[in-house]
Rosetta silent file (secondary structure, phi, psi, omega in degrees, C-alpha in Angstrom):
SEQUENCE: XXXXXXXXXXXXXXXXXXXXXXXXXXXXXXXXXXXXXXXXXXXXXXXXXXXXXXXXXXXXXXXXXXXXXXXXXXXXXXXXXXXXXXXXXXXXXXXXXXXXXXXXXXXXXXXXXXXXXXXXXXXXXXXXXXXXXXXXXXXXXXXXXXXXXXXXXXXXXXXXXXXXXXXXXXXXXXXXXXXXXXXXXXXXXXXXXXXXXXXXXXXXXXXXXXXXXXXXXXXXXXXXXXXXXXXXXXXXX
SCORE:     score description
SCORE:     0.000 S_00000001
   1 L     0.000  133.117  162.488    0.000    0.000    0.000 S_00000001
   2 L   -25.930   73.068  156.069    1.454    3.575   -0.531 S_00000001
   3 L    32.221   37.903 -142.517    2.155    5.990    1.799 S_00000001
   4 L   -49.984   -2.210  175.071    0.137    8.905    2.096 S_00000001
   5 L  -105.592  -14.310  156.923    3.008   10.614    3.813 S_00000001
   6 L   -55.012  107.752 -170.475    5.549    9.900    0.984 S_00000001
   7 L   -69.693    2.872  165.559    5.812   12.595   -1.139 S_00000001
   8 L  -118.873   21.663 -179.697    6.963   10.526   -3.885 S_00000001
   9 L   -83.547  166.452  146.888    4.358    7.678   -3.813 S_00000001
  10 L  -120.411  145.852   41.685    2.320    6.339   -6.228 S_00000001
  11 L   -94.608  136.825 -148.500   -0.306    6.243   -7.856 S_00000001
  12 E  -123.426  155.805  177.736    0.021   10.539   -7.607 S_00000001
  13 E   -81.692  130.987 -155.608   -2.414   13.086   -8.791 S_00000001
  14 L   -59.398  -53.852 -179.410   -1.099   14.541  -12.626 S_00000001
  15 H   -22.254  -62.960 -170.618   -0.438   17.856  -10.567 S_00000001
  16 H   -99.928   27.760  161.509    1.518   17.132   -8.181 S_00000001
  17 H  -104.838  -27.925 -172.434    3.507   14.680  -10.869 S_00000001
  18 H   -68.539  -61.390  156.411    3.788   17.955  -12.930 S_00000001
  19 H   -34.316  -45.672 -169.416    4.635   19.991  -10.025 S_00000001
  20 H   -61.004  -69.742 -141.022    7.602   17.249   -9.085 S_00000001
  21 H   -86.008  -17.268  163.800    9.085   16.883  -12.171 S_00000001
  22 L   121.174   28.445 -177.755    9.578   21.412  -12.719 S_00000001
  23 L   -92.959  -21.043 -160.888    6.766   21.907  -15.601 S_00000001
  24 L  -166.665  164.422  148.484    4.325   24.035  -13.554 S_00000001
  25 L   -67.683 -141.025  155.677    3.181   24.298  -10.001 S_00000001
  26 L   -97.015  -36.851 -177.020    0.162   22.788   -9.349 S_00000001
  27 H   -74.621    2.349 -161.395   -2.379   25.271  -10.071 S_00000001
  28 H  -107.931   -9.088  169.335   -0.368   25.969  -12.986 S_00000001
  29 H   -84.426  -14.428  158.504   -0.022   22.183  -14.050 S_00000001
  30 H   -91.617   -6.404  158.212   -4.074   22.474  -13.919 S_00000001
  31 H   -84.778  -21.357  161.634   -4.107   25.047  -16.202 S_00000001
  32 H   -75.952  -15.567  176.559   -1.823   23.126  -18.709 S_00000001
  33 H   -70.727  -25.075  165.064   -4.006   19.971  -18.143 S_00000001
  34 H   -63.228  -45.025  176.295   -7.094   22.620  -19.135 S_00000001
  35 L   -52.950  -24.368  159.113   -5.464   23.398  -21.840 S_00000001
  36 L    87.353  101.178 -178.059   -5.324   20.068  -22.981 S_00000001
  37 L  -129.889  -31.633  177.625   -1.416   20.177  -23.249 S_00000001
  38 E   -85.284  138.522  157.868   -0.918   17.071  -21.108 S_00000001
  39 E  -133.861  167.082 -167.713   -1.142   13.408  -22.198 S_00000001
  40 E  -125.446   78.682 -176.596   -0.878   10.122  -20.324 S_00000001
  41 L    74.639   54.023 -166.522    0.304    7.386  -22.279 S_00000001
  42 L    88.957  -22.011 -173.127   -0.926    9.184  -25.216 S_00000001
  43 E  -102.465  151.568  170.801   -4.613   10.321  -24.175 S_00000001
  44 E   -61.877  144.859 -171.512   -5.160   13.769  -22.882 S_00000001
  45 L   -96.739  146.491  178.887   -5.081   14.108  -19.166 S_00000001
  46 L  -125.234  144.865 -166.319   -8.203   15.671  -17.488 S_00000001
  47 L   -40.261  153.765 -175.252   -8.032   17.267  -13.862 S_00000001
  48 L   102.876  -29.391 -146.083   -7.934   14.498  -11.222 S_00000001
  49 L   -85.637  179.458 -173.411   -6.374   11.979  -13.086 S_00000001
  50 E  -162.924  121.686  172.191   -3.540    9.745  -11.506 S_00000001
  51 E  -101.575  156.299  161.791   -0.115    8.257  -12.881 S_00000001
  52 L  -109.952  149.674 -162.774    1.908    5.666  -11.713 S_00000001
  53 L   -65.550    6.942  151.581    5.917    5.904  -11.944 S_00000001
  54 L  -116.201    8.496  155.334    5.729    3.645  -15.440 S_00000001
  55 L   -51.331  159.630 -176.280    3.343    5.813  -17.117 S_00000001
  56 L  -121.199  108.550 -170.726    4.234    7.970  -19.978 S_00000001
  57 E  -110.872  160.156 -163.614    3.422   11.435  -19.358 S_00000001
  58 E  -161.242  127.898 -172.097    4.030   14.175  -21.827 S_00000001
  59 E  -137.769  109.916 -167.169    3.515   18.200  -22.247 S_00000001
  60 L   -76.396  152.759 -173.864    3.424   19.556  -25.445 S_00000001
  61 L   -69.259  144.736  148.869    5.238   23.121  -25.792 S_00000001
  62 L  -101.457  159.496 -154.522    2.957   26.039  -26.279 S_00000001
  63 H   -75.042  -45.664  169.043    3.356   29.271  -27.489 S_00000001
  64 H   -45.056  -41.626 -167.866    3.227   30.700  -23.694 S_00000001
  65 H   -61.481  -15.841 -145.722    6.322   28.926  -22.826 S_00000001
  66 H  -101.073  -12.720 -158.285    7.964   31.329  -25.386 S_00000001
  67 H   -92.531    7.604  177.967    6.092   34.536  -24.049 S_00000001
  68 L   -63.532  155.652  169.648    8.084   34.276  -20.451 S_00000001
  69 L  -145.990  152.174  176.253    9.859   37.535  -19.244 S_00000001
  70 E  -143.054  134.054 -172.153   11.910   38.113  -16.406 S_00000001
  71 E  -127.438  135.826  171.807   13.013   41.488  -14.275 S_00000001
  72 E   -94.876  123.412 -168.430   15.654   42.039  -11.513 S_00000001
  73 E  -137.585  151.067  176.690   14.048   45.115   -9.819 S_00000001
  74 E  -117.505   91.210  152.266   15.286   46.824   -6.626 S_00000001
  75 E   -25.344  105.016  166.904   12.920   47.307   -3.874 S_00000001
  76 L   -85.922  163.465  153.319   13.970   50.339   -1.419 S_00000001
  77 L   -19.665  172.987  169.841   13.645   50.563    1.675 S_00000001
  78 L    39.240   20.281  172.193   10.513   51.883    3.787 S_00000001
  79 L  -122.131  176.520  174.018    7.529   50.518    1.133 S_00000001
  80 L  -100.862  160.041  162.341    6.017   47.029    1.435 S_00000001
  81 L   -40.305  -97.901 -173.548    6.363   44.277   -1.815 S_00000001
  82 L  -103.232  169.602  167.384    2.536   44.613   -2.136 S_00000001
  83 L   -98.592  129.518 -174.451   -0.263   46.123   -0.894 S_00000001
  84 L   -84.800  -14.792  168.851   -1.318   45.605    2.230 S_00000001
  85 L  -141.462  174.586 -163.778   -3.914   48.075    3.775 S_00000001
  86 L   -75.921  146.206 -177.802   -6.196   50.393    1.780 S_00000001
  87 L    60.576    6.534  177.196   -4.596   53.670   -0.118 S_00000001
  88 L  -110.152  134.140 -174.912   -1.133   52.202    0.971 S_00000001
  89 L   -72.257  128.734  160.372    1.085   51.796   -2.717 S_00000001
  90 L   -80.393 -167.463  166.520    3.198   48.645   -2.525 S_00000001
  91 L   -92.604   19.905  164.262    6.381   48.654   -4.863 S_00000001
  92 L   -70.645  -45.633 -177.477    4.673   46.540   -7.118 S_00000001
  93 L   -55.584  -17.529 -170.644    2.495   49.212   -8.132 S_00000001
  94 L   -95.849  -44.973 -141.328    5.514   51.940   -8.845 S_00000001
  95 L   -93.811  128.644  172.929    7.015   49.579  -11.417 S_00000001
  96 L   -85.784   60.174 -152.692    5.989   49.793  -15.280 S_00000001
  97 L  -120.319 -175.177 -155.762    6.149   46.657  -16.208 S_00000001
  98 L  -145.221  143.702 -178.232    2.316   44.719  -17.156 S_00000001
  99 L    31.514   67.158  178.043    1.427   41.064  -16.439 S_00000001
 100 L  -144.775  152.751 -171.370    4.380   40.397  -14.189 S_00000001
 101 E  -137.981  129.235  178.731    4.003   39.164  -10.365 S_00000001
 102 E   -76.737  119.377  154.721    6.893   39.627   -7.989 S_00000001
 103 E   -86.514  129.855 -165.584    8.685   36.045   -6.619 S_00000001
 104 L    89.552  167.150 -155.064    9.873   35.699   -3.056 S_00000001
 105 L  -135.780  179.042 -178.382    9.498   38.588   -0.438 S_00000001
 106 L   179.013  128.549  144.638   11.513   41.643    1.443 S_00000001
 107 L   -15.046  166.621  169.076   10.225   43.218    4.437 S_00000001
 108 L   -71.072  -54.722 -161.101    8.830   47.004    4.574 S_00000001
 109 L   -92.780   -8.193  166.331   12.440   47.924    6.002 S_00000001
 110 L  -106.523  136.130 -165.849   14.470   45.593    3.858 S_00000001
 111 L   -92.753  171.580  165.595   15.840   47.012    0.317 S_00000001
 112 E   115.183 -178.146 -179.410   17.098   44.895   -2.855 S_00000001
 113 E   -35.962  109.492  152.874   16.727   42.086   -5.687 S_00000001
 114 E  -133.448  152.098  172.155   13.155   40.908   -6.382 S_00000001
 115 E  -102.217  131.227  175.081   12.535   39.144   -9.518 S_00000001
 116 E  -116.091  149.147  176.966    9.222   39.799  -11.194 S_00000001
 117 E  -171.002 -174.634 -169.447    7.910   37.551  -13.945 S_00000001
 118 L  -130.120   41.489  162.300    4.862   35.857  -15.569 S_00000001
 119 L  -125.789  100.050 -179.787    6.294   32.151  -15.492 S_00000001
 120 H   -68.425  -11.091  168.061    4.797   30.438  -12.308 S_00000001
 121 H   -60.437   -7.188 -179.030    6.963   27.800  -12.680 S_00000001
 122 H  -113.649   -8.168  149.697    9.635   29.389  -10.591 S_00000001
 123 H   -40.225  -92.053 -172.497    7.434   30.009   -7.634 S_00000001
 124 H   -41.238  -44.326  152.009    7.468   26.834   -6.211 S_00000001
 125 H   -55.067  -14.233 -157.116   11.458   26.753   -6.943 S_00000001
 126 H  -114.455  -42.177 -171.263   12.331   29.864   -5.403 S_00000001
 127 H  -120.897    2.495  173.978    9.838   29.608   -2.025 S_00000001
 128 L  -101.544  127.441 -176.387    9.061   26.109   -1.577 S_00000001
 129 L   -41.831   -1.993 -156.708   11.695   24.947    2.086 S_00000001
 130 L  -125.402    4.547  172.817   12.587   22.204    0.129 S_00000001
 131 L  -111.555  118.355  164.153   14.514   23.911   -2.794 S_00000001
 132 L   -87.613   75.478 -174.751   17.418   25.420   -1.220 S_00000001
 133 L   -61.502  131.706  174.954   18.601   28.191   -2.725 S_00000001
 134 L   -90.810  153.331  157.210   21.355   30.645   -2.101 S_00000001
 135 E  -141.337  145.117 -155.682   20.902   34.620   -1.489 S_00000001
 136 E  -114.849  161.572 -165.917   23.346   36.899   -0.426 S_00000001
 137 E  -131.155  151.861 -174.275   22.491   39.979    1.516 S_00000001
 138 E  -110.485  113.165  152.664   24.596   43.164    2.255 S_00000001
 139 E  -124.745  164.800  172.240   23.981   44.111    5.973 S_00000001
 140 E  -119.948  166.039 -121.122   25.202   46.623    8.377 S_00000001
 141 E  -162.147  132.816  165.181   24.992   46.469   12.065 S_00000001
 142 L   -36.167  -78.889  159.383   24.858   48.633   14.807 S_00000001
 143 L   -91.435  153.154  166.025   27.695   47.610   16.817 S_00000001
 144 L   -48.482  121.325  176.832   31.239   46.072   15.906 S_00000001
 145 L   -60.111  161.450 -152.281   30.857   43.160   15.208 S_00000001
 146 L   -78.386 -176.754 -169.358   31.993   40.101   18.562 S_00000001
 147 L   -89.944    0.344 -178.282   35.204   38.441   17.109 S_00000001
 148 L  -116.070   11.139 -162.569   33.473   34.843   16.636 S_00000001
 149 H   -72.441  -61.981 -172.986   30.638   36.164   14.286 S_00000001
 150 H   -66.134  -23.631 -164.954   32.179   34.775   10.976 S_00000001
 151 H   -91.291  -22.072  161.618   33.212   31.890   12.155 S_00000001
 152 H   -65.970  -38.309 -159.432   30.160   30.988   13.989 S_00000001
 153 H   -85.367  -29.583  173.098   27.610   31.539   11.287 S_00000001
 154 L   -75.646   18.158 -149.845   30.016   29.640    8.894 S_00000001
 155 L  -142.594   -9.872  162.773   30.045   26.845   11.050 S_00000001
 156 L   119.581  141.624  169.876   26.069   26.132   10.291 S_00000001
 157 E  -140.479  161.317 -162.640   23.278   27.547   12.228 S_00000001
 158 L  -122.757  158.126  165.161   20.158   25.735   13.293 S_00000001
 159 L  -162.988  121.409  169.808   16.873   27.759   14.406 S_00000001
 160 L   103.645    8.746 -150.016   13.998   26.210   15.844 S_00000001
 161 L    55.905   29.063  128.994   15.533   23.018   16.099 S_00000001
 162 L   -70.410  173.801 -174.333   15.746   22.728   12.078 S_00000001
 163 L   -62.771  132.351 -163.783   18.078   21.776   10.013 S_00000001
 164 L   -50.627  107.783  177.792   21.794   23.236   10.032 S_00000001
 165 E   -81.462  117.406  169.242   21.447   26.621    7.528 S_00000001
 166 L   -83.352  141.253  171.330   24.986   26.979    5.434 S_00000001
 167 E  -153.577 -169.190 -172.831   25.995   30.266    4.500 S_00000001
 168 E  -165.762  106.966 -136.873   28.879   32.046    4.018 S_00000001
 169 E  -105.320  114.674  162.831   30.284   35.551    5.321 S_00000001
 170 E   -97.257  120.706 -160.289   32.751   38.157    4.028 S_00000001
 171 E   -85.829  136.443  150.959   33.031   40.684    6.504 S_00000001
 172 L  -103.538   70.313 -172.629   33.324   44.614    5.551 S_00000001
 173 L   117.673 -165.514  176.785   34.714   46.478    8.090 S_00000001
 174 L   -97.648    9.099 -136.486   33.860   46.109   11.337 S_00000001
 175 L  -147.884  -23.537  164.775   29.860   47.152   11.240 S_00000001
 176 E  -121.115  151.892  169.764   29.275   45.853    7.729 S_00000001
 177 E  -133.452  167.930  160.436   29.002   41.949    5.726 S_00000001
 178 E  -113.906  119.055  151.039   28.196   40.166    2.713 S_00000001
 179 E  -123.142  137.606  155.232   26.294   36.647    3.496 S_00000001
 180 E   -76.615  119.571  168.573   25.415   34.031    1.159 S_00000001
 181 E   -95.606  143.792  150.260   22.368   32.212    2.754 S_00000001
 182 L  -127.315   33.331  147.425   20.482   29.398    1.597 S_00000001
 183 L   -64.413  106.692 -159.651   17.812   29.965    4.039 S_00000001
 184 L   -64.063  -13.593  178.729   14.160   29.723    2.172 S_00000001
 185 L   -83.844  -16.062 -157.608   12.476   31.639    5.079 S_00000001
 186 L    99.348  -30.698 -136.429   14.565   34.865    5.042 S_00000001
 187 L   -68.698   18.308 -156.730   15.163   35.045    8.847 S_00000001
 188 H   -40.391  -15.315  178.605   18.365   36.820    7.827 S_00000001
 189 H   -82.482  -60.530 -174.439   17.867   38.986   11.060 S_00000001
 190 H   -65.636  -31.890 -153.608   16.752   36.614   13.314 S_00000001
 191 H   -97.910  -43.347  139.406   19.927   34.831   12.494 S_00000001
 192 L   -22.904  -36.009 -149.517   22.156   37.419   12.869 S_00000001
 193 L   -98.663   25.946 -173.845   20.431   39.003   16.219 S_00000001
 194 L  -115.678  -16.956  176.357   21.775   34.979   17.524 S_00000001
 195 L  -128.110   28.560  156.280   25.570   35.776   17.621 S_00000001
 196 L   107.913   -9.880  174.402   24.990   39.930   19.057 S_00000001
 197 L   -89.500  137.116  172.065   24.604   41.338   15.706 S_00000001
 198 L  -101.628  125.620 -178.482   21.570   43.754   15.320 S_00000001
 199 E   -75.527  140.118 -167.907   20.769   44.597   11.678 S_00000001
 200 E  -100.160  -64.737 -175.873   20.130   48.098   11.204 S_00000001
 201 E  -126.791  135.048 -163.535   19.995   47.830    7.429 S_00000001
 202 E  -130.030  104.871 -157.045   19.535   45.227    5.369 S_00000001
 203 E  -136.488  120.225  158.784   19.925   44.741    1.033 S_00000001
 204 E   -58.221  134.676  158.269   19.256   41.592   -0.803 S_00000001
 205 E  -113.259  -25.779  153.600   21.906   41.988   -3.394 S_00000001
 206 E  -140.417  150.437  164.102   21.602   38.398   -5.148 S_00000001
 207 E  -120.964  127.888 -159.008   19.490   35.318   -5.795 S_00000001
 208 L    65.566 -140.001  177.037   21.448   32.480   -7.546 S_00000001
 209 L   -70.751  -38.087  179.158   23.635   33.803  -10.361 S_00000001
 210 E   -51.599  126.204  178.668   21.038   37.338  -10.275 S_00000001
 211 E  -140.029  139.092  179.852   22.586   40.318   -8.902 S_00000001
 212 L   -43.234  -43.994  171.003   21.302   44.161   -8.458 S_00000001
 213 L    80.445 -147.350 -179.674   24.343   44.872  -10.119 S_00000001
 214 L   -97.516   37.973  168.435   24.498   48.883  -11.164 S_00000001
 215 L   -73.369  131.957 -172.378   20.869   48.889  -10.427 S_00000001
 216 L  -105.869  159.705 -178.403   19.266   51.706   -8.328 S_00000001
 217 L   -59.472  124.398 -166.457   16.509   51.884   -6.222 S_00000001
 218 L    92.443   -0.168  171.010   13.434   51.662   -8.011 S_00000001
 219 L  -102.892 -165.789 -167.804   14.695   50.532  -11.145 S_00000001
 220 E  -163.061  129.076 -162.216   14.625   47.470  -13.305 S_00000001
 221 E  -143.396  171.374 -153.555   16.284   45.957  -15.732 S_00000001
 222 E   -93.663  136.700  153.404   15.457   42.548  -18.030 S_00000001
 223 E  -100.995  146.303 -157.840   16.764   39.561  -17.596 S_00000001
 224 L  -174.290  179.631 -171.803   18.208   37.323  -20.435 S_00000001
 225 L    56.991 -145.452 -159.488   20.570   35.864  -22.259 S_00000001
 226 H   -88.755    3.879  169.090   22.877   33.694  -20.790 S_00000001
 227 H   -75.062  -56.927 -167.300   22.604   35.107  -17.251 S_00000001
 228 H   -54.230  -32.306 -167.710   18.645   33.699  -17.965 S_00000001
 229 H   -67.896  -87.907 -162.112   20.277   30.208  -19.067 S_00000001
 230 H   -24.191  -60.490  159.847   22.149   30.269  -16.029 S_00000001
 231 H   -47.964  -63.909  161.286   19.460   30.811  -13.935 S_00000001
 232 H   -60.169  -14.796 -163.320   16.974   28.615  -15.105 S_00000001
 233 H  -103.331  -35.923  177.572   19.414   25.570  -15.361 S_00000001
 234 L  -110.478   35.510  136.424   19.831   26.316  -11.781 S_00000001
 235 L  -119.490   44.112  162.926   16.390   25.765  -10.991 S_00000001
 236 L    91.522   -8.789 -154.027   15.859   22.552  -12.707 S_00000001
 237 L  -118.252    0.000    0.000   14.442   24.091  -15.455 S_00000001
């Protein structure tokens, strides 16, 4: 009998076989199964349906796949991503770009890199705990930092009793760093405030191979080419 807590049994719902394998999320693997895009040993798959791991599943390319776009945009400080209470702008709303959705988050008070795009397939890669990504963040600090700070946080850090978070810390000065993270929650603060530092300010500067670059606050600029390769290859896709 199966598993129902094994996230790889079978026989699995075409979704979350879609979802698995990098073609779509889920709702977005039922919109290619609406489309009728999917087939299952040859017949079109209809919502619901359920393969087993010697099935032949198959998703024909569409015209959409070709219509993706992707933007590195820099958040500043002191607005939220989106908006959250009535008459308040997020900094989705400042940006001129049309049928684009910002992936991944940043605080009211933290600046930097968000990627906006219309290919939902990199949701689930970017924010789901179980794709570990890296992102490195520029912060500065109140105080000097204690003399065991790099070497602690480079040494693994657990929070919550989870699993050991790797990063990796070039210190600038004595009041500013650069860490590489591959924490999927963010806590980049909380993590920090654990060996005395308190972050004052705090700028995503990359995710993967993307980086703000000569970008300024409030701008935006396209991504492509073989930085886009790059990227996408290192999320599976």
């Amino acid at each position: 009998m199966p598993n129902p807590k094994d996230p790889v049994a079978f026989p699995m719902r075409i979704n979350k076989y879609l979802a698995m394998k990098g073609y779509a999320t889920r709702r977005g693997a039922d919109e290619l199964i609406a489309r009728k895009t999917v087939t299952i040993n040859g017949r079109l798959a209809v919502l619901g349906d359920k393969v087993n791991e010697t099935d032949v599943v198959e998703v024909r390319k569409s015209k959409k796949a070709e219509e993706y776009i992707y933007y590195a945009c820099y958040k500043p400080a002191g607005i939220t991503l989106l908006d959250t209470r009535k008459g308040q702008e997020g900094f989705a709303r400042t940006l001129p770009l049309k049928g684009v959705f910002p992936v991944g988050s940043l605080d009211r008070d933290a600046a930097g890199l968000i990627i906006f795009t219309n290919d939902r397939r990199i949701i689930d890669r970017l924010e789901n705990p179980a794709h570990a990504h890296p992102k490195t963040y520029l912060i500065e600090v109140r105080e000097p930092f204690r003399n065991n700070f790099r070497a602690k946080l480079e040494e693994g850090v657990s929070i919550e009793g989870g699993p050991t978070i790797p990063c990796h810390v070039a210190l600038k000065g004595q009041t500013a760093a650069v860490i590489t993270i591959t924490d999927p929650k963010n806590r980049i603060r909380q993590i920090c405030s654990l060996f005395g530092a308190n972050v004052e300010k705090l700028t995503r500067t990359g995710i993967l191979n993307i980086q703000l670059g000569k970008l300024n606050p409030n701008g935006h600029r396209k991504i492509e080419g073989e930085e886009l390769v790059t990227f996408m290859k290192s999320l599976g896709l």
